[in-house]
N, C-alpha and C positions, 0 to 999 in steps of 0.2 A: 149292846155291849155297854158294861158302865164304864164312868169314868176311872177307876181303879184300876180296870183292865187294861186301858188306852196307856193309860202310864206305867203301866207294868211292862208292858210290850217294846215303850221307848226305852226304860230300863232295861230290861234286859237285851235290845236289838241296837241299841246306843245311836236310838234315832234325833233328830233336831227334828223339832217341832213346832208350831205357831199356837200359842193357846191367848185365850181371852180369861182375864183375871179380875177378879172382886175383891178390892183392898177391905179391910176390916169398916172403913167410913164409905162405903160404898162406889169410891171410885173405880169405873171400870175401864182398862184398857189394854191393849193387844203387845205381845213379844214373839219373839220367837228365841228360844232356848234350846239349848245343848248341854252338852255330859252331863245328863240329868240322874242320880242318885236320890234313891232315900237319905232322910235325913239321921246320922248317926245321934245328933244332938235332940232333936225335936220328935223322934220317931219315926214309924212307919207312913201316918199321916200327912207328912210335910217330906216336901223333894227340894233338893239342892239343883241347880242349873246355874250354866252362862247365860245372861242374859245378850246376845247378839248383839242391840245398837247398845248397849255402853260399857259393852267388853267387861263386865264383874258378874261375881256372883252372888245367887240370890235367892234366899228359901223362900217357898211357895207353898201354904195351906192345899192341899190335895181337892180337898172338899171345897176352893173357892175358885176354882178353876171352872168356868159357863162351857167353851168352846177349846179341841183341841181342832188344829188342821180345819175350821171352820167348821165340822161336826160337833152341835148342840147338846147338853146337860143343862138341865133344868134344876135347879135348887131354886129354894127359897129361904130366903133368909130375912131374920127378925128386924132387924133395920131398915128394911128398904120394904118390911110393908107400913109401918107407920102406926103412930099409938092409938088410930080408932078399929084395931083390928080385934074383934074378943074373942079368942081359945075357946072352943064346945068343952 
């Protein structure tokens, strides 16, 4: 199952969930989030949620989200391999 789907499912079942997240500078760390919505403003790509410990909300890149509920997705992304990496 991709992660699209995982979030599709909490959207639509209006589940709370714990996901593991990748800030644009590479900081990664764990939440757990509720009333999670697409985003009207940013599209389908990005979800709106409570962020649980600090009670506000908070849009979320779909695609920068590693782990829902401890279950792993794998991306990669261009900053966190580093600039001796070279494209075939």
């Amino acid at each position: 199952m991709a992660i699209e789907e995982v979030i599709d499912r909490a959207v639509m079942f209006e589940q709370t969930i714990e996901i593991e997240y990748c800030t644009r500078s590479g900081h990664v760390f764990s939440c757990v989030i509720s009333d999670i919505v697409y985003s009207q403003y940013y599209g389908g790509g990005y979800i709106q949620a409570i962020r649980q410990d600090i009670k506000e909300e908070r849009t979320f890149k779909v695609s920068r989200i590693q782990k829902v509920n401890g279950h792993s997705f794998s991306r990669i992304f261009w900053n966190q391999i580093g600039d001796n990496f070279n494209r075939i």
